[in-house]
C-alpha positions in Angstrom: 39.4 13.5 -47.9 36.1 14.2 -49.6 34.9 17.9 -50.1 32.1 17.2 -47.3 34.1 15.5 -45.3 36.4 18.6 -44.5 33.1 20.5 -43.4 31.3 17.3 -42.1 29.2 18.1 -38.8 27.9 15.0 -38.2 26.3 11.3 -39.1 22.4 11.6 -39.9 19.5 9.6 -40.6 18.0 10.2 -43.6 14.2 8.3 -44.1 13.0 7.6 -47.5 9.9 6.7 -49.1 10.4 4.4 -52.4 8.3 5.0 -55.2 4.8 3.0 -54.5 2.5 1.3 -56.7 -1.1 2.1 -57.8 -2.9 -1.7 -57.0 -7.1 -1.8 -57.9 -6.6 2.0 -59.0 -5.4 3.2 -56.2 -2.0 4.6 -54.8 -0.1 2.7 -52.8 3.1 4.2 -51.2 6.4 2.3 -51.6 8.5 0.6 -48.5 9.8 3.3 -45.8 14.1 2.8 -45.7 16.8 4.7 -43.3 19.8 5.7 -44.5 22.8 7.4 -42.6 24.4 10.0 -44.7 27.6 12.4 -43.7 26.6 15.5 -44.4 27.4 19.1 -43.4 24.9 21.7 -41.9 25.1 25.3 -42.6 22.7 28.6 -41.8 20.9 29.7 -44.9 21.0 33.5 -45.9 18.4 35.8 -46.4 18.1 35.2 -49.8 17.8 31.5 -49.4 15.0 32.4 -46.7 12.8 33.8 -49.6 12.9 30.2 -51.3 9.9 28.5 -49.4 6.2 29.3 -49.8 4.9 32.2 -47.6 3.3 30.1 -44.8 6.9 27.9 -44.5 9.0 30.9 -44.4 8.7 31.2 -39.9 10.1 27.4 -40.1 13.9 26.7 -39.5 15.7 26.8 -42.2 19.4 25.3 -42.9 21.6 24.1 -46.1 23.0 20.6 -46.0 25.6 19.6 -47.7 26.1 15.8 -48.5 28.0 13.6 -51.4 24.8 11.8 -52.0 21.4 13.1 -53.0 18.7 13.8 -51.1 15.1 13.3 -52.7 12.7 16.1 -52.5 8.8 15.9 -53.1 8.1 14.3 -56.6 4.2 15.2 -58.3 5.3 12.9 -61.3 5.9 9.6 -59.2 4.2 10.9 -56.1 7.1 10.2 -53.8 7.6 12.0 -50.7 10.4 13.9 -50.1 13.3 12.4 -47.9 12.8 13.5 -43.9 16.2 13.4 -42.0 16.7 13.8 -38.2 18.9 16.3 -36.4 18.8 15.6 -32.8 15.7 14.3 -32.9 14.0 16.9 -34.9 12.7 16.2 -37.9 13.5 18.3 -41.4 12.0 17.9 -44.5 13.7 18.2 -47.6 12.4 21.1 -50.0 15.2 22.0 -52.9 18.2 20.6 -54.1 20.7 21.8 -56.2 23.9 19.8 -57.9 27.2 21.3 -57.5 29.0 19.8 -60.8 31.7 22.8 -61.4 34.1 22.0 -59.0 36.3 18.5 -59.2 34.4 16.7 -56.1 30.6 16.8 -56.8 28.3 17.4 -54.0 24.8 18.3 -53.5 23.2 21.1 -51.6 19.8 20.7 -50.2 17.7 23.4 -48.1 15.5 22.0 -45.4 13.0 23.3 -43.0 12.1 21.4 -39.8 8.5 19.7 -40.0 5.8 21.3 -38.0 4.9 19.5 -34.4 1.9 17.7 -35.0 -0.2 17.6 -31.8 -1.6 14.8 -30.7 -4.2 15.4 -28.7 -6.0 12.4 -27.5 -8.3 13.6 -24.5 -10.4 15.8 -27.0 -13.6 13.9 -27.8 -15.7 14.3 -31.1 -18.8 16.5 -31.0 
């Protein structure tokens, strides 16, 4: 049995961007894909809280352990980082780190839960 596997806390759904295309100059994102990954969910320290920028710091933070990478935010190929779904809340992937010392690799990611984007419809422009 896998490392993860001993610690696993569930099946989630991981979606990805693929790397897009720039078409008459300009950006074009790549296909959207789901993928379910086994992966185990821990609270992050205090420490670990200090990672995000200031405004992000309030948001939910966790670690989550899986034995395939997640992608985080890319500003060489523009990618957006992966977005996976915990009971139907959205997290965002911000850092991950490769755990290579230890004889079953693994890699740690910390995500934060995407702010609720209102919606509102009945507002009309001025």
């Amino acid at each position: 049995m896998s490392l993860i596997g001993r610690f696993l806390t569930g099946e989630y759904a991981v979606t990805r961007t693929t790397i897009g295309s720039y078409v008459r100059g300009r950006y074009t994102p790549g296909p959207v894909e789901t993928i379910q990954v086994c992966g185990s969910m821990q609270p992050t320290s205090a420490r670990e809280l200090k990672l995000p920028e200031e405004g992000n710091r309030i948001k939910q933070c966790y670690k989550f352990y899986t034995d395939a990478p997640i992608l985080v935010d890319s500003e060489q190929t523009l990618a957006t980082g992966d977005r996976i779904t915990v009971n139907g809340d959205v997290f965002r992937a911000m850092a991950v780190t490769k755990w290579e010392n230890v004889d079953l690799p693994y890699y740690m990611t910390i995500i934060w839960r995407e702010p609720e984007q209102s919606t509102d419809q009945t507002r009309s422009a001025p």
